[in-house]
MIKE-492194 format. One record per residue (C-alpha): residue in one letter; z, y, x. Coordinates in pm, whole numbers, plus 32768, in hexadecimal, padded with zeros to 4 digits. Example, Ala and Ser with C-alpha at 12.3 -4.5 7.8 and 13.67 -1.06 7.14 Angstrom:
<sites>
<"A",<830C,7E3E,84CE>>
<"S",<82CA,7F96,8557>>
</sites>
This chain:
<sites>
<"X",<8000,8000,8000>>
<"X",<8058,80D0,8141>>
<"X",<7F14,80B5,8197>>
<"X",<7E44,8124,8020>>
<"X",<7F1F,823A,8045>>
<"X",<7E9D,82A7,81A0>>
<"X",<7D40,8264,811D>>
<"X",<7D79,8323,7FFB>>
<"X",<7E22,845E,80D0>>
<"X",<7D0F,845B,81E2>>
<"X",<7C00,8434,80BB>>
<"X",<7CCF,857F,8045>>
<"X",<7CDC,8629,817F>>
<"X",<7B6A,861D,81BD>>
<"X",<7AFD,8692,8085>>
<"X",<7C14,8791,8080>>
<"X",<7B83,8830,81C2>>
<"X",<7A01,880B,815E>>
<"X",<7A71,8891,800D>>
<"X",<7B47,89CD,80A3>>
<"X",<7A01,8A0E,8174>>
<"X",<7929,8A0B,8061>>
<"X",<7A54,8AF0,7F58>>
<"X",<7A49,8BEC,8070>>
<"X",<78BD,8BEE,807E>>
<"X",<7917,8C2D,7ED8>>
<"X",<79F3,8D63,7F46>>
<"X",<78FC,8DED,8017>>
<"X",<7807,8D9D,7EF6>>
<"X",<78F4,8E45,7DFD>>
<"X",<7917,8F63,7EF4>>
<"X",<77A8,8FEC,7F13>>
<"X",<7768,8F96,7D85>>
<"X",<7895,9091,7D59>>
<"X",<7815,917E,7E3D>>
<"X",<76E4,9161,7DDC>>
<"X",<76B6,9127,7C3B>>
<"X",<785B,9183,7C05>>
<"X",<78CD,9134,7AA6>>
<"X",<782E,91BD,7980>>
<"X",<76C0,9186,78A2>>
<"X",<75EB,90A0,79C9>>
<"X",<7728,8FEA,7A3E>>
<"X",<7792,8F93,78EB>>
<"X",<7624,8F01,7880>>
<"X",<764F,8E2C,79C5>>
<"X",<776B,8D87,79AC>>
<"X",<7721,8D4F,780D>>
<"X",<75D1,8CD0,7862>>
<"X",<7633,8BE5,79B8>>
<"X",<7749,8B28,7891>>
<"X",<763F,8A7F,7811>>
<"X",<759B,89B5,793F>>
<"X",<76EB,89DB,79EA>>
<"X",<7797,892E,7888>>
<"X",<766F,880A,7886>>
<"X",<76D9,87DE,7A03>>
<"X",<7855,8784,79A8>>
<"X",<77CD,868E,789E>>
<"X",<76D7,85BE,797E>>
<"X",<776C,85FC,7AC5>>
<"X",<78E1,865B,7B2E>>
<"X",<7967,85C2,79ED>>
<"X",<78CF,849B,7930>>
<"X",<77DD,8430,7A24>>
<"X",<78AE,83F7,7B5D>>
<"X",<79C1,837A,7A7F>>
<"X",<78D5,826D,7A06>>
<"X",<77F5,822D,7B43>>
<"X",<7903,81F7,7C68>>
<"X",<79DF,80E7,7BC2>>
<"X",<78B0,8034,7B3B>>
<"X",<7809,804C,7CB7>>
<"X",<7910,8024,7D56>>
<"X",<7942,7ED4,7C94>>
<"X",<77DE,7E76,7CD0>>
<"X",<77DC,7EC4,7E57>>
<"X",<7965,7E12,7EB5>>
<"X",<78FF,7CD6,7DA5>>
<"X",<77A3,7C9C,7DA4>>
<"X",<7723,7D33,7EDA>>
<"X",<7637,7E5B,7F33>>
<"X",<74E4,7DE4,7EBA>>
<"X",<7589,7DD1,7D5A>>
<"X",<7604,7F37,7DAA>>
<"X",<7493,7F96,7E1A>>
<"X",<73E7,7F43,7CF2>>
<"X",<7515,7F89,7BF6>>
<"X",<74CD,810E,7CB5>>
<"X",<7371,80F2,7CA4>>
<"X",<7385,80C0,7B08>>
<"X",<7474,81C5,7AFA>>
<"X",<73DE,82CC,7BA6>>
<"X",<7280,82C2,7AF3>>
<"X",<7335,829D,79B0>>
<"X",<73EE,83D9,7A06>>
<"X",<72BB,8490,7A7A>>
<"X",<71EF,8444,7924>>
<"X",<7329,84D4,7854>>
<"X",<734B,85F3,793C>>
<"X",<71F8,864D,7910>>
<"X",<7205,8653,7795>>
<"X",<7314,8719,77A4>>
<"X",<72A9,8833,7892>>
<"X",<7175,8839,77B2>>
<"X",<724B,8840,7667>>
<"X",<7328,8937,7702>>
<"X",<71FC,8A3C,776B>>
<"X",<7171,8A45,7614>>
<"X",<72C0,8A2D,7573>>
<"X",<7352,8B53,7643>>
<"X",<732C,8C8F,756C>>
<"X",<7402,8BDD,743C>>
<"X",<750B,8B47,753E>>
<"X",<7534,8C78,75D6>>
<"X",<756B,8D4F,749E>>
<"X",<7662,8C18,7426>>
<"X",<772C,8C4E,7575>>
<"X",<7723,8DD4,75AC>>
<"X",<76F1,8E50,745E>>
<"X",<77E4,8F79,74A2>>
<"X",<76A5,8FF9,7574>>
<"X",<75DE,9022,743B>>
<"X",<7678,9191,7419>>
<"X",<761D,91EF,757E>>
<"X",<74B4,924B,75A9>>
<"X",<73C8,9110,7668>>
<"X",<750A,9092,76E3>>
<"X",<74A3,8F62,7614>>
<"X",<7353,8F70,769E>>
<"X",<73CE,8F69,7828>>
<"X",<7496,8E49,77C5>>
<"X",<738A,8D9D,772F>>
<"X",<7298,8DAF,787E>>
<"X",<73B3,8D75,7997>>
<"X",<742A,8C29,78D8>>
<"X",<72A8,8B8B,78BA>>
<"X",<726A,8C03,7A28>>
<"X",<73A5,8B4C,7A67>>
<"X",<73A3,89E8,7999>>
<"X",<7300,891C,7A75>>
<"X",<7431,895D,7B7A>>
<"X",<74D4,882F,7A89>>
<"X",<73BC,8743,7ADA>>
<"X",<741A,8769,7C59>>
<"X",<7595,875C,7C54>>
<"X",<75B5,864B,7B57>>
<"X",<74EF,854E,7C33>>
<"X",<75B0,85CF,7D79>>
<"X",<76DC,8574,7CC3>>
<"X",<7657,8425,7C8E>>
<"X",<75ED,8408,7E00>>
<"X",<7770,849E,7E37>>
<"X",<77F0,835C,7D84>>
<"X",<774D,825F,7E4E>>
<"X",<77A9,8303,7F87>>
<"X",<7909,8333,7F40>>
<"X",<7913,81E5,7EE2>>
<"X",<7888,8179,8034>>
<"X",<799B,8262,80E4>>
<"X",<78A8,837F,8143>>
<"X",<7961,84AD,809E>>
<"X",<790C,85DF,818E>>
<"X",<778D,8617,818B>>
<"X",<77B9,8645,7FCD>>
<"X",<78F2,86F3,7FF0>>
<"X",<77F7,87E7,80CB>>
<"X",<770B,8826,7FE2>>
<"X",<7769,894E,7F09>>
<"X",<7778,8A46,804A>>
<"X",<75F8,8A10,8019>>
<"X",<760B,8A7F,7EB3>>
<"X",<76F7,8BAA,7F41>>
<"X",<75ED,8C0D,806A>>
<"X",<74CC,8C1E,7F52>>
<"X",<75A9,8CE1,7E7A>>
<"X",<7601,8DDD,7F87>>
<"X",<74C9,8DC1,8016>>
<"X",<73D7,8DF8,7EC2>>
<"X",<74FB,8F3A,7E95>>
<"X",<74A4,8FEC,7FD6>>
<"X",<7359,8F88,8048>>
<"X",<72C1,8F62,7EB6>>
<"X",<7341,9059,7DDB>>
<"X",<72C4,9191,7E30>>
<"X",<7196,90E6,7E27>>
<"X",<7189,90A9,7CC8>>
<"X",<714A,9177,7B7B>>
<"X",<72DC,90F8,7B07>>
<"X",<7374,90DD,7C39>>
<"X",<7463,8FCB,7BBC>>
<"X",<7363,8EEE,7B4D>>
<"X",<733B,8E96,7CCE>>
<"X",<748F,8DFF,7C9D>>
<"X",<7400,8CEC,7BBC>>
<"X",<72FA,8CB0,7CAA>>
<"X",<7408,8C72,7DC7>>
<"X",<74D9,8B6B,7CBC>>
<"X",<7367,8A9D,7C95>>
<"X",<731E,8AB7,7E1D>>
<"X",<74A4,8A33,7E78>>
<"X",<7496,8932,7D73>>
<"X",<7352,88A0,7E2B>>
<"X",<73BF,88DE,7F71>>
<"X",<7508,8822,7EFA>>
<"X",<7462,86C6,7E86>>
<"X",<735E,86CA,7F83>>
<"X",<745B,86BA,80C4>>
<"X",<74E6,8571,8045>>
<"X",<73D9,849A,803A>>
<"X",<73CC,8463,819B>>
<"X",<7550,83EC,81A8>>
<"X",<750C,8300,8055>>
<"X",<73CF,826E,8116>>
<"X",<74B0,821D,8254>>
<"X",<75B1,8189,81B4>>
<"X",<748D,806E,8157>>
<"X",<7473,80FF,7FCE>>
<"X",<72F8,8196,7F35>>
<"X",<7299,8235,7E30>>
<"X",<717C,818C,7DBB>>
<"X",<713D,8185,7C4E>>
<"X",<719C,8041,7B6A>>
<"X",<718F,8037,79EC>>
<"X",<7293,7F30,79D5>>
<"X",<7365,7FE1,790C>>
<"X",<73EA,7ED8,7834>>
<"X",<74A4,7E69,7979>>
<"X",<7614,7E01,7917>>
<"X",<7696,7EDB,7A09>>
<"X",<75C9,7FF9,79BF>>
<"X",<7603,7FEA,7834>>
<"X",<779C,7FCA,7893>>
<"X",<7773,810D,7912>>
<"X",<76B3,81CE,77E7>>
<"X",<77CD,8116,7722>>
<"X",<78D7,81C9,77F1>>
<"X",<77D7,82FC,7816>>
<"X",<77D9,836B,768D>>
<"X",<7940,838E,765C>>
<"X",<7960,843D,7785>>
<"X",<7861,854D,774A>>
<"X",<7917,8574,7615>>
<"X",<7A6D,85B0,76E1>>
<"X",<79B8,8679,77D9>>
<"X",<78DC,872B,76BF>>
<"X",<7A4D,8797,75EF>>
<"X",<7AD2,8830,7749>>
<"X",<79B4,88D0,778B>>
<"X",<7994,896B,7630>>
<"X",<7B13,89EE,767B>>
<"X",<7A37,8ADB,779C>>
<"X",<7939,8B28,767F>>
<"X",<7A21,8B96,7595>>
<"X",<7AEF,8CA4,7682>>
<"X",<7993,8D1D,76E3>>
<"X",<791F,8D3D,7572>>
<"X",<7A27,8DEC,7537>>
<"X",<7A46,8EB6,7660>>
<"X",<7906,8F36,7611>>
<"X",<7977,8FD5,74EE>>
<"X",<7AA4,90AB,75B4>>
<"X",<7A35,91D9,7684>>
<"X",<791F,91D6,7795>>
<"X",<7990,9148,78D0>>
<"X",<7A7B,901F,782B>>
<"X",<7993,8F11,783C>>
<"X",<7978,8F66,79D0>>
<"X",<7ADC,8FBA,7A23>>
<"X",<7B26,8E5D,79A5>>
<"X",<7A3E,8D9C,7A4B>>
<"X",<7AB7,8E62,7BBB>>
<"X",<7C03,8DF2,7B2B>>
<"X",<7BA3,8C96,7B0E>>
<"X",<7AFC,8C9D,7C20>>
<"X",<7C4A,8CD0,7CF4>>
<"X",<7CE8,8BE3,7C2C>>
<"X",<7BFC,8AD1,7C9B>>
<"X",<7C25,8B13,7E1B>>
<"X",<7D41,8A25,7E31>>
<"X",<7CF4,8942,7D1C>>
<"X",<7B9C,8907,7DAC>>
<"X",<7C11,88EA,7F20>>
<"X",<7D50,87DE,7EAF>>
<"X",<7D44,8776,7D86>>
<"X",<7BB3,8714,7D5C>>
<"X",<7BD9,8683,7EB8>>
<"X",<7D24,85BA,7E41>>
<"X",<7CA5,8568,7CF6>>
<"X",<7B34,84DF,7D76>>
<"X",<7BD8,8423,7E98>>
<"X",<7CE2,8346,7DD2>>
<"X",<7BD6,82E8,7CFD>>
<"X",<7B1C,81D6,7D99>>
<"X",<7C7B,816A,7E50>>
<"X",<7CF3,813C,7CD9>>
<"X",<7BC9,80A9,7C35>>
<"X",<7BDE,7F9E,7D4F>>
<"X",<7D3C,7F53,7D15>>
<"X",<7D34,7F4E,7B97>>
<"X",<7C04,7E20,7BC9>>
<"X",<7CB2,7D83,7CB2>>
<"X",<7E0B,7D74,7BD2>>
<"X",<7EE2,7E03,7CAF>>
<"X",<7F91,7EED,7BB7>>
<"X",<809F,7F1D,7CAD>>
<"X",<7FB2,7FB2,7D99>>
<"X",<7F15,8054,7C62>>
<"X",<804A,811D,7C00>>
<"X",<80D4,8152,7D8F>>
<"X",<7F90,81F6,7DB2>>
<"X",<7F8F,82E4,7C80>>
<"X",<8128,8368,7CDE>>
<"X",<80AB,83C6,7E2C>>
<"X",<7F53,8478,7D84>>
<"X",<8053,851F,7C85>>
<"X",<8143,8566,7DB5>>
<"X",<8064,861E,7E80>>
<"X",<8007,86FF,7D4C>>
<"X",<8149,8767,7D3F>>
<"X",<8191,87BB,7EB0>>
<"X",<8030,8885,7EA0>>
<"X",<800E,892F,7D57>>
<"X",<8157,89AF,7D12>>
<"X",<8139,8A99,7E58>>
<"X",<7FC9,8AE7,7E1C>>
<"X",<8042,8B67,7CC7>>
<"X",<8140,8C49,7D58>>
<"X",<8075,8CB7,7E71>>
<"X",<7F3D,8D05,7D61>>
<"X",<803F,8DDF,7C8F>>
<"X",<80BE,8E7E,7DBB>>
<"X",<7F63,8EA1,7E75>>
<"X",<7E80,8F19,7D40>>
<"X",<7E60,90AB,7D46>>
<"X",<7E79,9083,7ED7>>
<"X",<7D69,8FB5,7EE2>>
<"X",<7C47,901E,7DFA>>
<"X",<7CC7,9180,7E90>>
<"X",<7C86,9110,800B>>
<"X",<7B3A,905B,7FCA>>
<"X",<7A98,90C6,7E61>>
<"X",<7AE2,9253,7E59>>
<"X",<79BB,9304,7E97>>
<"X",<7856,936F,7E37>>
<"X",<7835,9311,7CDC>>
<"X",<7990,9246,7CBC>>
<"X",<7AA8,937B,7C7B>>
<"X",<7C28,939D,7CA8>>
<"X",<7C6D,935E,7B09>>
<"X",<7B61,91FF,7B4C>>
<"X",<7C75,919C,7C6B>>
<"X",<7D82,91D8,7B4D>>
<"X",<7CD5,9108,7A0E>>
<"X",<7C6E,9012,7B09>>
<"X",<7DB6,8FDE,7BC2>>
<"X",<7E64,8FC8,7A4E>>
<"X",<7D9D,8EBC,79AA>>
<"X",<7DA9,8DEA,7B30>>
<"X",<7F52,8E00,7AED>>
<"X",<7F31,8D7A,7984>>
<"X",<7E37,8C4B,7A0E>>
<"X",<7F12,8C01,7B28>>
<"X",<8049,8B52,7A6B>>
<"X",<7F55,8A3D,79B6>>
<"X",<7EE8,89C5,7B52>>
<"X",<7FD5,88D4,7B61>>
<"X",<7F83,8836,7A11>>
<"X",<7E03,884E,7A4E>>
<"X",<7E72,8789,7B7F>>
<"X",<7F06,8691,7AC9>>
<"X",<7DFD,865F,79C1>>
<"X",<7CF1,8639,7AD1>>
<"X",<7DBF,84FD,7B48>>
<"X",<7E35,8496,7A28>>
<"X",<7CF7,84AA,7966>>
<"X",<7C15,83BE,7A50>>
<"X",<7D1B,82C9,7A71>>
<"X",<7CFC,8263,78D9>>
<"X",<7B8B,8263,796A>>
<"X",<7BBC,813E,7A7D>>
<"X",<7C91,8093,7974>>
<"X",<7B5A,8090,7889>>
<"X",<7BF3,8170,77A7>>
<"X",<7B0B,827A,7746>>
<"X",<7BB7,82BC,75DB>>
<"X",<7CDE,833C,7615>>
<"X",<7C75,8476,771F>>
<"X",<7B7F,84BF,7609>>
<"X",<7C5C,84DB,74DB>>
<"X",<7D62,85B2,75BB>>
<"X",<7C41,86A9,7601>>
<"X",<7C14,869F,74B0>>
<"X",<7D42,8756,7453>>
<"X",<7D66,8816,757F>>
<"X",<7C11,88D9,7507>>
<"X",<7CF2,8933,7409>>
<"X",<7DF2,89B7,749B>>
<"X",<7D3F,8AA3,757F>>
<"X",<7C5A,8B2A,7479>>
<"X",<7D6D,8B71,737D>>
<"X",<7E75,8BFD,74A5>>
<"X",<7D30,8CC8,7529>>
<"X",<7CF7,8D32,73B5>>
<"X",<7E2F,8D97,737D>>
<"X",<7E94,8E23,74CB>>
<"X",<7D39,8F01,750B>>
<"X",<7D9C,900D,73F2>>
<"X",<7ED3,9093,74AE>>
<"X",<7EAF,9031,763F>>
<"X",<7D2B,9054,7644>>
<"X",<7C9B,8F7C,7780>>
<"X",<7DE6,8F01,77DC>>
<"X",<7E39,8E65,76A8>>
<"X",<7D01,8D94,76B4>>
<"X",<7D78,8D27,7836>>
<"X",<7EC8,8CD0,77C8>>
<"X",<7E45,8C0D,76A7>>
<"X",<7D6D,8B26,778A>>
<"X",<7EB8,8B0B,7854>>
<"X",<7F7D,8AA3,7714>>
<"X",<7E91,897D,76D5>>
<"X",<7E86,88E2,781A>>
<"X",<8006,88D1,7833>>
<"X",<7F94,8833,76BC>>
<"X",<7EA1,873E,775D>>
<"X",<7F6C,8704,7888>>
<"X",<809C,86BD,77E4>>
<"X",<8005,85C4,76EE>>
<"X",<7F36,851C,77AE>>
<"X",<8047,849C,7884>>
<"X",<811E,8430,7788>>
<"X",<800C,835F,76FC>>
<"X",<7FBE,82B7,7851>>
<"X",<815D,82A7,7870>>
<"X",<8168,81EB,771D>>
<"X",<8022,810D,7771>>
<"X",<80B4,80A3,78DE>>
<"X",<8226,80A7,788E>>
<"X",<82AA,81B2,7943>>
<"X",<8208,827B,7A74>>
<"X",<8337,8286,7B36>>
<"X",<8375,83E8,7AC4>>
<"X",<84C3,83F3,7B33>>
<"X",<845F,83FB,7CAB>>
<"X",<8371,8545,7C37>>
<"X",<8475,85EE,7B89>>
<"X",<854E,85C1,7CA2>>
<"X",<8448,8635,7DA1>>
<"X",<8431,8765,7CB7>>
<"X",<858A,87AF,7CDA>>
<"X",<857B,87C8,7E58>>
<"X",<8469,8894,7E47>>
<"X",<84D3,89AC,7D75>>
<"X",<859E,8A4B,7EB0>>
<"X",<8487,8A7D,7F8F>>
<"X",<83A0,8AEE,7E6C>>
<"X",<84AC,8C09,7E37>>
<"X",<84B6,8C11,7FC1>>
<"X",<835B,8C67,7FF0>>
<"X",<8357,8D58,7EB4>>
<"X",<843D,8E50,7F4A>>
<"X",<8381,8E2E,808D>>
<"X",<823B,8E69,8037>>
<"X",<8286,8F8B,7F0C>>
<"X",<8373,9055,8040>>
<"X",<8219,904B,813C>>
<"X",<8133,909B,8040>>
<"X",<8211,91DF,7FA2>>
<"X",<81CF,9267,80D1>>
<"X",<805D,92F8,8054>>
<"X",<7FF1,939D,7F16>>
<"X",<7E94,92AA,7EF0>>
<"X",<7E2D,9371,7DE1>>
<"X",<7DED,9496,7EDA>>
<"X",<7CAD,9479,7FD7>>
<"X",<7D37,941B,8128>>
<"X",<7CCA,93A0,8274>>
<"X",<7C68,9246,8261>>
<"X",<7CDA,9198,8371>>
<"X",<7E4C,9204,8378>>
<"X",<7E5A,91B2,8208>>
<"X",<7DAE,9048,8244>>
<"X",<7EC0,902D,8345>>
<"X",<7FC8,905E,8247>>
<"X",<7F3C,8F5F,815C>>
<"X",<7EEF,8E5C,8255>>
<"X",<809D,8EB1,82E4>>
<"X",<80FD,8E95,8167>>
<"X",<805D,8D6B,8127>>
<"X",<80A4,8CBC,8286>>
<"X",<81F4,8D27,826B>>
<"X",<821C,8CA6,8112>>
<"X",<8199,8B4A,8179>>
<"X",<828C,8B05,827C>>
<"X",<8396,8B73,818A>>
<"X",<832C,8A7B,80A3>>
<"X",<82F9,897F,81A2>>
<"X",<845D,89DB,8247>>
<"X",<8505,89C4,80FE>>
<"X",<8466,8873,808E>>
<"X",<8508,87FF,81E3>>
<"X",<8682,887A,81B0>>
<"X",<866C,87CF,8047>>
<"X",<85F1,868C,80A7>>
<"X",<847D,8666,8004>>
<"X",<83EA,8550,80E4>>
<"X",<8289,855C,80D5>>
<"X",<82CF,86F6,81D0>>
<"X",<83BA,8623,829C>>
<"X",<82B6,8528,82B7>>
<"X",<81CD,8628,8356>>
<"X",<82DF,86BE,8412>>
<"X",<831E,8583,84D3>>
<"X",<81A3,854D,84F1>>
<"X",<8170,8681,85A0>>
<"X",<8287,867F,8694>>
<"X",<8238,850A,86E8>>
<"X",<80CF,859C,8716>>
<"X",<813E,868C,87FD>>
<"X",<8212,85A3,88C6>>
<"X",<812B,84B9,8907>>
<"X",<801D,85F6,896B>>
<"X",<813C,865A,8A6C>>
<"X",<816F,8523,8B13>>
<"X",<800C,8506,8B1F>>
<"X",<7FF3,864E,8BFE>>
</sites>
């Protein structure tokens, strides 16, 4: 079990550093669409009209698909060996490509309706709609691209290669920044050159993979056997899942939808907001969440449900150690942030403000994404598609009523702290349900892992908040002294955390602790 975990916490570790690499190619992404488009009328028809392929992209790729694909390949590959895998992949990936198809075609000449369904606060705003309308069909086919990389993603994670697809969204990021600097003045609508850079990363994205997927002795030559046993298992475990990933995604829908019906500038301050908020989740919890998953699906077809649970307390474990500070530090770190690296050209002191406030009212509901993002694939690798499903279900309910009820009096930030409500909802439930199904989770351990956590947490609070009072952000500045403070605040912070988890006895820091001197030791006798 020792050694799962290891597997599972280097898998983590990789992806964690490719992912950080590509979330701070996102910043810099962020940065220059700030500076360049700010937040108001073009921003706002971007982000509305990139939900739609970016929406289509959850269903087929991060979600259902991979949650289908890797325990059914990884099955295949460990049981019946790879030329089973090769032509279950080979049937998979042409079926995938003929749907795909369809649905970028569908989705072109279907655009102007879905647009006006998803942004219909724009119909008051003069060819708002319009823009919309052209930068999502210049932008659809992006889901043809990233769904089959996530299918290529699958097979590679399940053959232990986790760094070269963990890559692969700086290339999205360079295309962005690139299309934004090099492209825009060059067009009519400047921002439309931003949809051309989503279509040109999205290509650039798939295309670098094949090469890996072809040395690792896998094609992609086309087969029509789709009535394959394996490959109709996983359009089984496919439909349900779209439908889970299809209810969360809607949950994104509705706060836009109704964003776009608040002043100009909502939809965009909380999409920087969210934007933020998915710096650590992305860099951690993705990485943790894709990484236990073909450790788990192996485990649950082998029987060992001791393994099974061991290895879901130690996924659930290092949630806790990493989100609960990342939370903090996100509440702590908003207005200095977007006020060090957003503030400027187009993106203005009262954008820092709106944008800061709806990041503090995500930031609470990380931990809880966290948890549903483990949680949630695990009812996957037990062949249990049902019950993520039904739990979306009613946590689409949740958010839209909170965000309808909660957007009259707080504006923006009552549709942010709405999304936060339901994913404590979803979190919350979801583990209970897996609790009940499995007969306890060994929650006790958690709880008391919370406990010892809580000092450092307050620790690092009072840190980081005495560095950081030290500058009014919402004044221009020079930058470097200021990125100094951040980087001392946030540094500082850590090591609190870090020194706190220590003096109350959380195991997993002490772990590392030892690690690292024992590291160092050896290095020293070595000189």
């Amino acid at each position: 079990m020792a050694s799962e975990q290891r597997k599972i916490a280097k898998a983590t570790g990789v992806l964690a550093a490719a992912t950080a690499l590509s979330r701070l190619a996102g910043l810099a992404r962020d940065m220059v669409i700030a500076v360049v488009f700010g937040a108001g009328f073009v921003t706002d028809a971007f982000f509305v009209a990139f939900t739609i392929p970016n929406l289509l992209r959850r269903f087929f790729a991060e979600g259902s698909l991979t949650a289908a694909f890797v325990p059914t390949f990884s099955e295949v590959y460990h049981k019946e060996g790879r030329d089973a895998a090769r032509q279950m992949l080979r049937a998979c990936w042409t079926l995938l490509l003929l749907v795909l198809i369809s649905i970028v075609l569908l989705g072109v000449l279907a655009s102007p309706w879905v647009v006006k369904a998803i942004g219909y606060g724009f119909v008051g705003v003069e060819g708002k709609l319009e823009l919309t309308n052209l930068l999502n069909r210049v932008m659809f086919p992006y889901i043809l691209c990233v769904s089959l990389l996530a299918l290529l993603t699958g097979v590679l994670n399940v053959l232990g290669h986790f760094l070269l697809p963990a890559l692969s969204p700086v290339l999205l990021n360079l295309a962005m920044i690139g299309s934004a600097l090099v492209l825009a003045p060059r067009f009519e609508q400047p921002i439309l050159a931003l949809a051309v850079g989503v279509l040109i990363g999205g290509i650039m994205q798939l295309v670098v993979q094949f090469p890996v997927v072809y040395t690792k002795g896998f094609d992609l030559k086309f087969s029509v056997l789709f009535r394959q046993p394996r490959v109709l298992q996983v359009a089984r475990l496919m439909l349900p899942g779209i439908a889970g990933v299809a209810i969360y995604q809607i949950n994104v829908i509705v706060t836009r939808l109704l964003a776009s019906f608040l002043q100009e500038g909502s939809v965009s301050w909380l999409y920087y907001g969210q934007r933020l908020f998915e710096f650590p989740q992305g860099i951690f919890i993705v990485s943790l969440a894709q990484a236990v998953l073909p450790s788990m699906s192996r485990q649950a077809t082998d029987g060992d449900r001791a393994g099974f649970h061991e290895s879901l307390r130690f996924a659930l474990l290092l949630i806790l150690l990493v989100a609960l500070p990342a939370s903090v530090g996100l509440v702590l770190c908003a207005e200095p942030v977007y006020s060090l690296f957003f503030m400027g050209g187009a993106f203005t002191a009262f954008d820092v403000t709106q944008a800061a406030r709806a990041l503090v009212w995500y930031a609470p509901g990380l931990l809880f994404v966290g948890v549903s993002r483990v949680v949630a694939p695990t009812f996957y690798a037990l062949k249990d598609t049902r019950t993520p499903v039904i739990v979306s279900f009613w946590t689409l309910l949740v958010n839209a009523g909170l965000g309808y009820m909660l957007m009259g009096p707080f504006g923006h930030v009552g549709l942010a702290l709405a999304l936060t409500l339901a994913s404590v909802f979803n979190g919350l439930v979801l583990l209970t349900l897996l609790a009940r199904r499995e007969g306890g989770l060994g929650g006790e351990r958690l709880l008391a892992n919370l406990a010892r956590l809580l000092p450092g947490l307050g620790l690092m609070a009072v840190v980081a908040h005495t560095v950081l009072a030290r500058v009014d952000w919402l004044t221009p500045g020079p930058f470097w002294p200021r990125l100094m403070i951040l980087m001392a605040a946030v540094c500082g912070g850590a090591v609190a955390y870090a020194l706190g988890c220590w003096v109350f006895g959380v195991d997993e820091i002490r772990r590392c602790g030892s690690f690292l001197v024992a590291k160092v030791t050896r290095r020293g006798r070595a000189v």
